[in-house]
KOLFIZA-898934 format. One record per atom (N, C-alpha, C, CB): residue number from 1; residue in three letters; atom name; z, x, y. Coordinates in steps of 0.001 Angstrom, whole numbers, m for minus. Glycine has a CB too. Layout:
# KOLFIZA-898934
+-----+-----+----+---------+---------+---------+
:   k :   r :  a :      c3 :      c1 :      c2 :
+-----+-----+----+---------+---------+---------+
: NUM : ALA : CA :       Z :       X :       Y :
...
+-----+-----+----+---------+---------+---------+
***
This chain:
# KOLFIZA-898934
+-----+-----+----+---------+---------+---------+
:   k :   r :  a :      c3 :      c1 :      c2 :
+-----+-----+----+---------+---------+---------+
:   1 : UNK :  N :     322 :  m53809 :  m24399 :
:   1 : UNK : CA :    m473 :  m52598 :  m24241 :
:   1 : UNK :  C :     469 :  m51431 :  m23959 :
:   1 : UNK : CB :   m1524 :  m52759 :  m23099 :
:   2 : UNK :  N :     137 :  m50468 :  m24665 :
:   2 : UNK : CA :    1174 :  m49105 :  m24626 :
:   2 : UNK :  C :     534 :  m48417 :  m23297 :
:   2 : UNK : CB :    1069 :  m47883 :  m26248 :
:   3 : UNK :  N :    1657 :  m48189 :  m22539 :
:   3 : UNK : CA :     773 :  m46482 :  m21677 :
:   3 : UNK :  C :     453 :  m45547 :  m22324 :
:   3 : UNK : CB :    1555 :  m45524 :  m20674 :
:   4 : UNK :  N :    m240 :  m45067 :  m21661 :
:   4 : UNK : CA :    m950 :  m43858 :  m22007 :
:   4 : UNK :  C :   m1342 :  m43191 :  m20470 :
:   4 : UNK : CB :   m2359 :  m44247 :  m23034 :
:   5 : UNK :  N :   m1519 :  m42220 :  m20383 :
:   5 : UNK : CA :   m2413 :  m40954 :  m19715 :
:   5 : UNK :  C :   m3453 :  m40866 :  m20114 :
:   5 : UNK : CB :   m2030 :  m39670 :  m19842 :
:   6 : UNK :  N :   m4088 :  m40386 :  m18511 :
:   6 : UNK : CA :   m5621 :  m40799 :  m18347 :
:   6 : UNK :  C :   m5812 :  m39619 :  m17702 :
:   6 : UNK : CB :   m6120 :  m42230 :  m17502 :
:   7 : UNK :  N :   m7091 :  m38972 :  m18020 :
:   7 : UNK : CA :   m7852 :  m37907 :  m17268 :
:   7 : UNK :  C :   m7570 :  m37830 :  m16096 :
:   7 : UNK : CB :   m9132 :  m37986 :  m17266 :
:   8 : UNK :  N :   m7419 :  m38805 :  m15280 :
:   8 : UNK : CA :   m8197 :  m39014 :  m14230 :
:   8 : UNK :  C :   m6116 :  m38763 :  m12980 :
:   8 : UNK : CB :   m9458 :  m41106 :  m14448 :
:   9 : UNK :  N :   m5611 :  m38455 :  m14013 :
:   9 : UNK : CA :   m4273 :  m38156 :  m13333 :
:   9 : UNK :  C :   m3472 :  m40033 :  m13619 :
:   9 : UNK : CB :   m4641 :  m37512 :  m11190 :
:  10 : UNK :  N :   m3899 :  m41070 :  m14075 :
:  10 : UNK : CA :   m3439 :  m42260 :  m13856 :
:  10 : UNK :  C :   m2661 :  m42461 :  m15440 :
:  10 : UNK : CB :   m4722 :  m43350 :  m13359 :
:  11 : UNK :  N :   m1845 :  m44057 :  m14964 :
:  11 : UNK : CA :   m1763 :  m44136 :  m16004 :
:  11 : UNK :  C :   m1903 :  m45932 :  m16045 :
:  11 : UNK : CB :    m554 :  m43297 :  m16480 :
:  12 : UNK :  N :   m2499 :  m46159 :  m17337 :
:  12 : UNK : CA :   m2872 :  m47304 :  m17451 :
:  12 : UNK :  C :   m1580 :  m47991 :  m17950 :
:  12 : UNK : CB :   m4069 :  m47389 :  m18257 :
:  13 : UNK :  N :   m1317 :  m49175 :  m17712 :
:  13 : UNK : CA :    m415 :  m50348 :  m17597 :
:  13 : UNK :  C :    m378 :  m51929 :  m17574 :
:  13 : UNK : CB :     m13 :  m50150 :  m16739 :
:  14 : UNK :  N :      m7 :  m52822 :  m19126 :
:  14 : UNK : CA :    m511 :  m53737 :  m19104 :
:  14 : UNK :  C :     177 :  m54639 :  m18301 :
:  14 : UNK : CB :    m752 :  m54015 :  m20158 :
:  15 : UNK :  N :    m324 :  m55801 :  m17275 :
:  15 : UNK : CA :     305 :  m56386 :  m16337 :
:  15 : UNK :  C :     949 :  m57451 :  m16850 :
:  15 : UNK : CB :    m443 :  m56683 :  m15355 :
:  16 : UNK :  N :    1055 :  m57654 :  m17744 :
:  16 : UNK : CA :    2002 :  m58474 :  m18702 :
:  16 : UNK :  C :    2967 :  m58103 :  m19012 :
:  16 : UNK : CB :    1662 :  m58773 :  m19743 :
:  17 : UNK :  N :    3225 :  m56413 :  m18980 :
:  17 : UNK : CA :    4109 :  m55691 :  m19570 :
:  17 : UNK :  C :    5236 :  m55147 :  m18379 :
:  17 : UNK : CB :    3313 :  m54574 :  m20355 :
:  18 : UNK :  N :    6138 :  m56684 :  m18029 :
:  18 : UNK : CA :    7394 :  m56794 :  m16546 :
:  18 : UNK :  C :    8159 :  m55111 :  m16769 :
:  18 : UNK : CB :    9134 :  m58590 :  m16865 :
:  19 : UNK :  N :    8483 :  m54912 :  m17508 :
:  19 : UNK : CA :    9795 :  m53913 :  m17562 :
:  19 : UNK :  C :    8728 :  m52514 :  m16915 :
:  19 : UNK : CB :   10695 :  m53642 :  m19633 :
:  20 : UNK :  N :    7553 :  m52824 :  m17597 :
:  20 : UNK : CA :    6501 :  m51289 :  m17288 :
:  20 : UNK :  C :    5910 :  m51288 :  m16125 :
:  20 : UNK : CB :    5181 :  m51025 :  m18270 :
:  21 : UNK :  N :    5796 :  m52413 :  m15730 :
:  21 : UNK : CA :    5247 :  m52774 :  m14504 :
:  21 : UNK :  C :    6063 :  m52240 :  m13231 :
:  21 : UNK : CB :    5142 :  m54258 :  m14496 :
:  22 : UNK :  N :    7440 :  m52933 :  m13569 :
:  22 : UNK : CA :    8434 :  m52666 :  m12664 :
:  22 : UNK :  C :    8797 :  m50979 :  m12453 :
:  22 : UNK : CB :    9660 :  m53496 :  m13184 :
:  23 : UNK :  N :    8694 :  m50638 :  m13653 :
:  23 : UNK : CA :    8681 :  m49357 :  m13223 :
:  23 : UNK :  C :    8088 :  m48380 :  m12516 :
:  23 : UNK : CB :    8712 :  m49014 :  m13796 :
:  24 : UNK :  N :    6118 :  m48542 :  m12806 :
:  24 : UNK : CA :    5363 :  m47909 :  m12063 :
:  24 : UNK :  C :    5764 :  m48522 :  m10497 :
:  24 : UNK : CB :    3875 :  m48080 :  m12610 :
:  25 : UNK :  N :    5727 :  m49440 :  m10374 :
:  25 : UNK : CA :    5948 :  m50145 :   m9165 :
:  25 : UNK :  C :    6515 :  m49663 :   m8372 :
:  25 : UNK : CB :    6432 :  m51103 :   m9201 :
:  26 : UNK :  N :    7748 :  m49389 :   m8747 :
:  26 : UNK : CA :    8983 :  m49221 :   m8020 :
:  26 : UNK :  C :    8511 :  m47199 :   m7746 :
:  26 : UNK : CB :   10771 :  m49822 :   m9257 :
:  27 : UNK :  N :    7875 :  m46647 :   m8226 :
:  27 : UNK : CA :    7900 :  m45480 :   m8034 :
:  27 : UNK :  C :    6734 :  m45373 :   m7313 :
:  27 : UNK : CB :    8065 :  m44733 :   m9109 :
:  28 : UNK :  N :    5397 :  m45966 :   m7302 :
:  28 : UNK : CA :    4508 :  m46076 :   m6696 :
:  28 : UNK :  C :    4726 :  m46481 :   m5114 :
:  28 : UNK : CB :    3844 :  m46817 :   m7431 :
:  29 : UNK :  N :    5733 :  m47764 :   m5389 :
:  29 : UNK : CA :    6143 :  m47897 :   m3619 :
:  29 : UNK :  C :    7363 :  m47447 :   m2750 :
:  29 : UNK : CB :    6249 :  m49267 :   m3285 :
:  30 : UNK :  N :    7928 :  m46478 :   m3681 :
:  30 : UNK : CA :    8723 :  m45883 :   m3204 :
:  30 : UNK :  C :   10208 :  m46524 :   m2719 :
:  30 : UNK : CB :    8025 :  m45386 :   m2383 :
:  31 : UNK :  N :   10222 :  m48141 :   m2734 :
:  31 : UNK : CA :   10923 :  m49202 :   m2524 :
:  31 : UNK :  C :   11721 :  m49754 :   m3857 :
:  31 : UNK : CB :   10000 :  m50148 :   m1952 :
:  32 : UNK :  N :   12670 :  m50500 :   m3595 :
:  32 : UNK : CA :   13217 :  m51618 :   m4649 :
:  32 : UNK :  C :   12412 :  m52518 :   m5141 :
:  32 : UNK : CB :   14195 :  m52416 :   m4171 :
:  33 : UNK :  N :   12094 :  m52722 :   m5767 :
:  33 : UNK : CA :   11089 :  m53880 :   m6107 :
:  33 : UNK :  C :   12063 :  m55191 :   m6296 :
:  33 : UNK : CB :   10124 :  m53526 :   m7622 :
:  34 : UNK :  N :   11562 :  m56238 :   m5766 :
:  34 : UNK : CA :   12257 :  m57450 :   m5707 :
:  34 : UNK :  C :   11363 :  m58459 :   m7094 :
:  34 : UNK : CB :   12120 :  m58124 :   m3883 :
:  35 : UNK :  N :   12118 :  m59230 :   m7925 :
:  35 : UNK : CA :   11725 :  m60288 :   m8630 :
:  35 : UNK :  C :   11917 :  m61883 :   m7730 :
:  35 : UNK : CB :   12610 :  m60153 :  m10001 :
:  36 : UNK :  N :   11071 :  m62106 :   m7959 :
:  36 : UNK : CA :   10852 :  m63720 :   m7334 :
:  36 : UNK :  C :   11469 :  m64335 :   m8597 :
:  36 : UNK : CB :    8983 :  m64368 :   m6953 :
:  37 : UNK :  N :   12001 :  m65771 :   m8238 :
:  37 : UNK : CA :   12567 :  m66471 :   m9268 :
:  37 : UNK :  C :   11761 :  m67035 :  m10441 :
:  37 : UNK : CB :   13184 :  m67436 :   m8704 :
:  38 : UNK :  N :   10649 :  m66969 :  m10100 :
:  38 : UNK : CA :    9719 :  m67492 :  m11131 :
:  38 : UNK :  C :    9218 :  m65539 :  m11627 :
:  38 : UNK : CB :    8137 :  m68878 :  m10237 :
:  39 : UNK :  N :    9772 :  m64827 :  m11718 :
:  39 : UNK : CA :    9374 :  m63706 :  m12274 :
:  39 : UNK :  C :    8464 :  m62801 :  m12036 :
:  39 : UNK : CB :    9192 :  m63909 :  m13104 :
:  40 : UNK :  N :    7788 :  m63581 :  m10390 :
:  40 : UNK : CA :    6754 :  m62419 :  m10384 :
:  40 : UNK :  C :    7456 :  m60873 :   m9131 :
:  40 : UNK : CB :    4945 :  m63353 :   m9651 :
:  41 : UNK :  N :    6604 :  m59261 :   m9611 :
:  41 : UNK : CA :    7566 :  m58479 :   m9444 :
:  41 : UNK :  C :    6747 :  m58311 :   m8231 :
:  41 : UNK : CB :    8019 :  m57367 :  m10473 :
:  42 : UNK :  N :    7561 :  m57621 :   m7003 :
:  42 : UNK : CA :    6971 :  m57508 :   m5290 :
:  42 : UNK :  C :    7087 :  m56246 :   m4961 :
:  42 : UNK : CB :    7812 :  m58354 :   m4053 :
:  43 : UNK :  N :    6362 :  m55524 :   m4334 :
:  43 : UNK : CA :    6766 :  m53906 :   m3370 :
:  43 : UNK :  C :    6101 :  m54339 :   m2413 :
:  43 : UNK : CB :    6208 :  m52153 :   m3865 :
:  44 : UNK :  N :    6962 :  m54356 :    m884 :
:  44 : UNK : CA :    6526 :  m54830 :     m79 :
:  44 : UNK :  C :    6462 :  m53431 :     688 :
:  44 : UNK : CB :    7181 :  m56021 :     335 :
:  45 : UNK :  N :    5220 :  m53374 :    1652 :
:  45 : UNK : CA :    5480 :  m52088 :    2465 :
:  45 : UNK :  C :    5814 :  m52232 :    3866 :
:  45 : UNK : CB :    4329 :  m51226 :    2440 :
:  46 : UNK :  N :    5438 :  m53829 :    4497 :
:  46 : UNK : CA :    5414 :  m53955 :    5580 :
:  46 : UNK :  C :    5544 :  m55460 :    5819 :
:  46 : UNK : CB :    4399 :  m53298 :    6035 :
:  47 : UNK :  N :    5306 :  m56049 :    7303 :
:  47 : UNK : CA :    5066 :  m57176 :    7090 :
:  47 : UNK :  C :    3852 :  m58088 :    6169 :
:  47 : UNK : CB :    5094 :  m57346 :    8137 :
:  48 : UNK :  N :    2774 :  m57753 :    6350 :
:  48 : UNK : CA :    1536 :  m58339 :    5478 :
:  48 : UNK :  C :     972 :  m57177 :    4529 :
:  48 : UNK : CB :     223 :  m58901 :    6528 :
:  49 : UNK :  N :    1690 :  m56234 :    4273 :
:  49 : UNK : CA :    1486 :  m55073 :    3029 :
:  49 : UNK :  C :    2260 :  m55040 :    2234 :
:  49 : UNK : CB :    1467 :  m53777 :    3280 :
:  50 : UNK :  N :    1364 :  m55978 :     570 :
:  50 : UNK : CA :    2285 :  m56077 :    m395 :
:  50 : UNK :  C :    1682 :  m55825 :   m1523 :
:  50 : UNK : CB :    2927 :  m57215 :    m433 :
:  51 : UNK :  N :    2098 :  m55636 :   m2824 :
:  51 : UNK : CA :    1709 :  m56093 :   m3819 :
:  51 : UNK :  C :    2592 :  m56777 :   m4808 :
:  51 : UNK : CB :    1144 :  m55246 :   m4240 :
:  52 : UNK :  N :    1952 :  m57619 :   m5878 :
:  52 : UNK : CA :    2862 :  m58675 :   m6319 :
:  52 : UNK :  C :    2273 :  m58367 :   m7419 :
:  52 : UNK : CB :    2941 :  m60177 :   m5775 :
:  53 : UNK :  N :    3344 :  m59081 :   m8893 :
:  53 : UNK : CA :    2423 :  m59008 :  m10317 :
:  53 : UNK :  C :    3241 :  m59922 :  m10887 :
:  53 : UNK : CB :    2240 :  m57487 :  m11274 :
:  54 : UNK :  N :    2466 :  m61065 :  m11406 :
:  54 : UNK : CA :    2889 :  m62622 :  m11684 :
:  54 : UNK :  C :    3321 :  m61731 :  m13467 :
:  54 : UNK : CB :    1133 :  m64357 :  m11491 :
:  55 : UNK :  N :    4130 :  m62908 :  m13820 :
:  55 : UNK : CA :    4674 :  m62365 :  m15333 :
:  55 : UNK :  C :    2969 :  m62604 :  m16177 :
:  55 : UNK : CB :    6382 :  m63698 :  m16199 :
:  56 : UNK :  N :    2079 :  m63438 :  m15950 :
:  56 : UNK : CA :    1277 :  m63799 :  m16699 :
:  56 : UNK :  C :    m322 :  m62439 :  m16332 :
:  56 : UNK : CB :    1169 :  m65609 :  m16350 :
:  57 : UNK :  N :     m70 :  m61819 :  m15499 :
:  57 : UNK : CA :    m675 :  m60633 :  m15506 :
:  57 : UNK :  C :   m1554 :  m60704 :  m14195 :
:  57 : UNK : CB :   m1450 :  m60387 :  m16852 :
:  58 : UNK :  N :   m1245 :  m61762 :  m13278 :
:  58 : UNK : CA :   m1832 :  m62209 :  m12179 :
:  58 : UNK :  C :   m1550 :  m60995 :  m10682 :
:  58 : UNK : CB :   m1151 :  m63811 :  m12022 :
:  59 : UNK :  N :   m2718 :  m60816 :  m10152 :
:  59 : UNK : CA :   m1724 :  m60077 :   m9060 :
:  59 : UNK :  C :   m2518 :  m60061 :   m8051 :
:  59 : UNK : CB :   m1154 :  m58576 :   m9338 :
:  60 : UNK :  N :   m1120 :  m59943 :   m6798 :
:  60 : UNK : CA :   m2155 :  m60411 :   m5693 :
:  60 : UNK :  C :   m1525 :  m59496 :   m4509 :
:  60 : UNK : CB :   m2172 :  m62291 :   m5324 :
:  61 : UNK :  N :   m2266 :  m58823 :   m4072 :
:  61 : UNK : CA :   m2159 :  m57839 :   m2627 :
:  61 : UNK :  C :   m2529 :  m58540 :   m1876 :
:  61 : UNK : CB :   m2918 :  m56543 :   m2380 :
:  62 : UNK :  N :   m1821 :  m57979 :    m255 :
:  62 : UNK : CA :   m2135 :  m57838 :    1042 :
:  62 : UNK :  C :   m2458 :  m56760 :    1288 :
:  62 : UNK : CB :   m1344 :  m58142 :    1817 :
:  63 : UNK :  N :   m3061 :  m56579 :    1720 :
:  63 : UNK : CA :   m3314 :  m55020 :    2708 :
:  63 : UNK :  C :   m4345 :  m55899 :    4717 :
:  63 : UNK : CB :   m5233 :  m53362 :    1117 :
:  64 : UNK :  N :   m4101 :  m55017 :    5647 :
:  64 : UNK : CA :   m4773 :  m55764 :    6542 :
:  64 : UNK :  C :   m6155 :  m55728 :    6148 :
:  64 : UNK : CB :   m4559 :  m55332 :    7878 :
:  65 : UNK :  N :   m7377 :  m56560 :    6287 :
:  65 : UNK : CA :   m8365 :  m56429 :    6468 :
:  65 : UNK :  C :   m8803 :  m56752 :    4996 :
:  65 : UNK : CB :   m8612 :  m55286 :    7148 :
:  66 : UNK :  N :   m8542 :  m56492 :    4032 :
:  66 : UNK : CA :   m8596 :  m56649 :    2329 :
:  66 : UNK :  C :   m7438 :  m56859 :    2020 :
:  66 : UNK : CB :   m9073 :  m55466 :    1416 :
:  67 : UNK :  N :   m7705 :  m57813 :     221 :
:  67 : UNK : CA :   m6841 :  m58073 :    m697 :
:  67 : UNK :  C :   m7173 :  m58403 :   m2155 :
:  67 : UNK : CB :   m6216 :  m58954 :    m213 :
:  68 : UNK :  N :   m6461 :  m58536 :   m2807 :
:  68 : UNK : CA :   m7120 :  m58779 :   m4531 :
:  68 : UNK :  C :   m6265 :  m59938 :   m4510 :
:  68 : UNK : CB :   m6788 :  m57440 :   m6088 :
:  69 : UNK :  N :   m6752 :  m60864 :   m5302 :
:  69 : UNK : CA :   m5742 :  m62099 :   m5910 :
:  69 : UNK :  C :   m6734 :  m62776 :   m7295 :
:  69 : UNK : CB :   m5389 :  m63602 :   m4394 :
:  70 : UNK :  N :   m6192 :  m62200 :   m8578 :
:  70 : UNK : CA :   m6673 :  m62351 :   m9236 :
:  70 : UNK :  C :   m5926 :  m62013 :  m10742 :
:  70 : UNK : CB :   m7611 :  m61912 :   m8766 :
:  71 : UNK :  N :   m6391 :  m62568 :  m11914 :
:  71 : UNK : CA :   m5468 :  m62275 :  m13467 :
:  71 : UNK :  C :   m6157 :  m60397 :  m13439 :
:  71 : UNK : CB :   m6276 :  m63731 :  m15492 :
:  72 : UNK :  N :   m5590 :  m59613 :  m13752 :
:  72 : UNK : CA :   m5947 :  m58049 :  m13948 :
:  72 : UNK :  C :   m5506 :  m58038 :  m15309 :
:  72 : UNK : CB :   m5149 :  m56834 :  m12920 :
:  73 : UNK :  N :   m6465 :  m57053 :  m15826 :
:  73 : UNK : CA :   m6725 :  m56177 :  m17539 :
:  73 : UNK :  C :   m6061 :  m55445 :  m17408 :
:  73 : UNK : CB :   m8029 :  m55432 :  m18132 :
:  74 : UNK :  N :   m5678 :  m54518 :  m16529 :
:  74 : UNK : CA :   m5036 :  m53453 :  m16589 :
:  74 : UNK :  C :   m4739 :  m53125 :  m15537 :
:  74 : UNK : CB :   m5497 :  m52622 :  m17130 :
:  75 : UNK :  N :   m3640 :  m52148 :  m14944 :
:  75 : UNK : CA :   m3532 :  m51299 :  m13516 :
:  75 : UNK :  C :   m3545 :  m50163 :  m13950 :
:  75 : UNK : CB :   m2302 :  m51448 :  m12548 :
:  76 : UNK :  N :   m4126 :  m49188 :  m13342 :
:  76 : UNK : CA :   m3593 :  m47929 :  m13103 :
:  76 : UNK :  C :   m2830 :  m47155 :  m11844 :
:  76 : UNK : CB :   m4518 :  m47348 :  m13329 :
:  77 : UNK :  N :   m1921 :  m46412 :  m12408 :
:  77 : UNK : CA :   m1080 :  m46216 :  m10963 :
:  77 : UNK :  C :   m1376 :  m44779 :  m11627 :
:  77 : UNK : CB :     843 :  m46958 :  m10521 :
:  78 : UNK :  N :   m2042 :  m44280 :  m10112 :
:  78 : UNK : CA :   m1954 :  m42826 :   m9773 :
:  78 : UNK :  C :   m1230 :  m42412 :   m8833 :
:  78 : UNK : CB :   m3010 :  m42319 :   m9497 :
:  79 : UNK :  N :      51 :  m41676 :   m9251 :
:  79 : UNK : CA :    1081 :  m41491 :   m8363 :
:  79 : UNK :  C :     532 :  m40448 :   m7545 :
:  79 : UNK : CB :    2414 :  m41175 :   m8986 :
:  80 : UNK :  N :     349 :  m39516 :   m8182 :
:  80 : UNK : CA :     m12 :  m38244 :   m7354 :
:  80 : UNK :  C :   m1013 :  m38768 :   m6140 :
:  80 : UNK : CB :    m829 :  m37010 :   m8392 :
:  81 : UNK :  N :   m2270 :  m39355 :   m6156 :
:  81 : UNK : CA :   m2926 :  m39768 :   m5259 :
:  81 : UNK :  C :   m2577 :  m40877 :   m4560 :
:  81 : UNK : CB :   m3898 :  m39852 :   m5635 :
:  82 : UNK :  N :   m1237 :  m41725 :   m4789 :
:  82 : UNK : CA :    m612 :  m43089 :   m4153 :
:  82 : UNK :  C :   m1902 :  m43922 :   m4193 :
:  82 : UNK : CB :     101 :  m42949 :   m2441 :
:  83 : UNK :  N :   m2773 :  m44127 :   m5241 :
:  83 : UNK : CA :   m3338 :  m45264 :   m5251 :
:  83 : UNK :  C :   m2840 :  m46099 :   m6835 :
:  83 : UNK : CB :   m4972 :  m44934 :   m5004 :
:  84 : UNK :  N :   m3037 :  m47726 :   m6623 :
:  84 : UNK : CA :   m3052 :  m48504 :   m7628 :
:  84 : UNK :  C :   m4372 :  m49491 :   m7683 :
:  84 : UNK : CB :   m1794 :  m49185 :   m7580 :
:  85 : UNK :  N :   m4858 :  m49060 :   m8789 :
:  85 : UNK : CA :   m6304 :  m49944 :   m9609 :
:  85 : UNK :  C :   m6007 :  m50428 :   m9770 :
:  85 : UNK : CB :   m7138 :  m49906 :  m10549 :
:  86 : UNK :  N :   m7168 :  m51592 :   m9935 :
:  86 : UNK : CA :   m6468 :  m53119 :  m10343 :
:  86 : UNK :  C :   m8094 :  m53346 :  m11406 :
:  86 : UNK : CB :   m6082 :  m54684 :   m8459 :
:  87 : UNK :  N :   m7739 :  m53355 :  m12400 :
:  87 : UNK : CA :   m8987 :  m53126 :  m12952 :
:  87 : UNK :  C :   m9060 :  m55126 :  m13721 :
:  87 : UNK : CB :   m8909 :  m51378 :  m14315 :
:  88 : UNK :  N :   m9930 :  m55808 :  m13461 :
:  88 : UNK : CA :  m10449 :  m57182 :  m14438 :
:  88 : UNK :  C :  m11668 :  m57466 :  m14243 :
:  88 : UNK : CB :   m9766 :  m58563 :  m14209 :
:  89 : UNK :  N :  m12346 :  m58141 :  m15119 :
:  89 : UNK : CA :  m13365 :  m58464 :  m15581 :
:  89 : UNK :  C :  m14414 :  m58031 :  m15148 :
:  89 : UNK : CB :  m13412 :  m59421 :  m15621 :
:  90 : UNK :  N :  m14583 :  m57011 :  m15032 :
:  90 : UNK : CA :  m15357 :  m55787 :  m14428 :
:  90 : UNK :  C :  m15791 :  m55439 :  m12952 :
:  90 : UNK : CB :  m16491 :  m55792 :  m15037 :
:  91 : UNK :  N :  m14358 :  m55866 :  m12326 :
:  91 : UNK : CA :  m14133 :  m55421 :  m10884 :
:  91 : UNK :  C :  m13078 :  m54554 :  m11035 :
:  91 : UNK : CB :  m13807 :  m56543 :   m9823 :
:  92 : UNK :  N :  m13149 :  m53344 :  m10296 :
:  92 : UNK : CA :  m12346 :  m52704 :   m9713 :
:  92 : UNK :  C :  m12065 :  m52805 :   m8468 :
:  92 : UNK : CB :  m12540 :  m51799 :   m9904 :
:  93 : UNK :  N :  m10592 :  m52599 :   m8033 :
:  93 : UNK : CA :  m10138 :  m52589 :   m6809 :
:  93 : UNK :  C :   m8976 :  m51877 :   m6329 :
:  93 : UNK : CB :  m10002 :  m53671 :   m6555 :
:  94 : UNK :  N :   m8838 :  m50905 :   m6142 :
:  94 : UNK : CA :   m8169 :  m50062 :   m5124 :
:  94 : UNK :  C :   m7153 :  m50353 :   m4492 :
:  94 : UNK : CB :   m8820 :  m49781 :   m4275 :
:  95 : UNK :  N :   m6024 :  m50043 :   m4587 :
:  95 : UNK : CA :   m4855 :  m50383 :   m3454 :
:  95 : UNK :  C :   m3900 :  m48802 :   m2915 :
:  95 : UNK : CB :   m3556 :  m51694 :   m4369 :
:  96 : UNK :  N :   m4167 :  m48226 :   m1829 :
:  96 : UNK : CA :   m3712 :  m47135 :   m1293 :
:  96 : UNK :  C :   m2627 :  m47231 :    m920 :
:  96 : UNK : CB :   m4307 :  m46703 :    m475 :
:  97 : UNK :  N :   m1501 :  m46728 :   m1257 :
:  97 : UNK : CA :     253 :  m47087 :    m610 :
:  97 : UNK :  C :      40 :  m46531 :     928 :
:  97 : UNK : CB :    1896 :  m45938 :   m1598 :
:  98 : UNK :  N :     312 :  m47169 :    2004 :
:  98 : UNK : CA :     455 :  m47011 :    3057 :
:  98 : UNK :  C :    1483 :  m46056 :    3325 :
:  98 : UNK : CB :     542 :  m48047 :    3526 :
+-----+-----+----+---------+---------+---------+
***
């Protein structure tokens, strides 16, 4: 899936797509992003504040109190507003950079 720009200030991003991923990532959390050996990519913000994105398009947050762990269609990372969508099978879910 190609990026593109979205109305809405975001930009959509296929979670399959490591190199694109890593990139929003890494600018979204403001951090290094670490690869796990099995390939999945990490921005950690804290101790139990994370997000992760498996090579197969899987991804799974911490945040306290909520989390997503699930295959995602798409993300959108809206930098300007520091949030990341996690958009699949017709759930949306929200992740606010701390």
């Amino acid at each position: 899936m190609e990026r593109r720009r979205r109305a809405d200030g975001g930009t959509a991003v296929d979670p399959t797509d490591s190199a694109t991923v890593r990139d929003h990532l890494s600018r979204f959390a403001g951090v290094d992003v670490e690869r796990d050996d099995d390939g999945t990519l990490r921005a950690t913000f804290g101790r139990s504040t994370f997000v992760a994105v498996a090579p197969d398009g899987t991804v799974t947050t911490g945040m306290p109190l909520h989390g997503f762990d699930g295959p995602a269609e798409r993300l959108i990372f809206d930098h300007e507003a520091g949030a990341l969508r996690i958009e699949a099978d017709g759930v949306s879910y929200t992740f606010r950079r701390p």
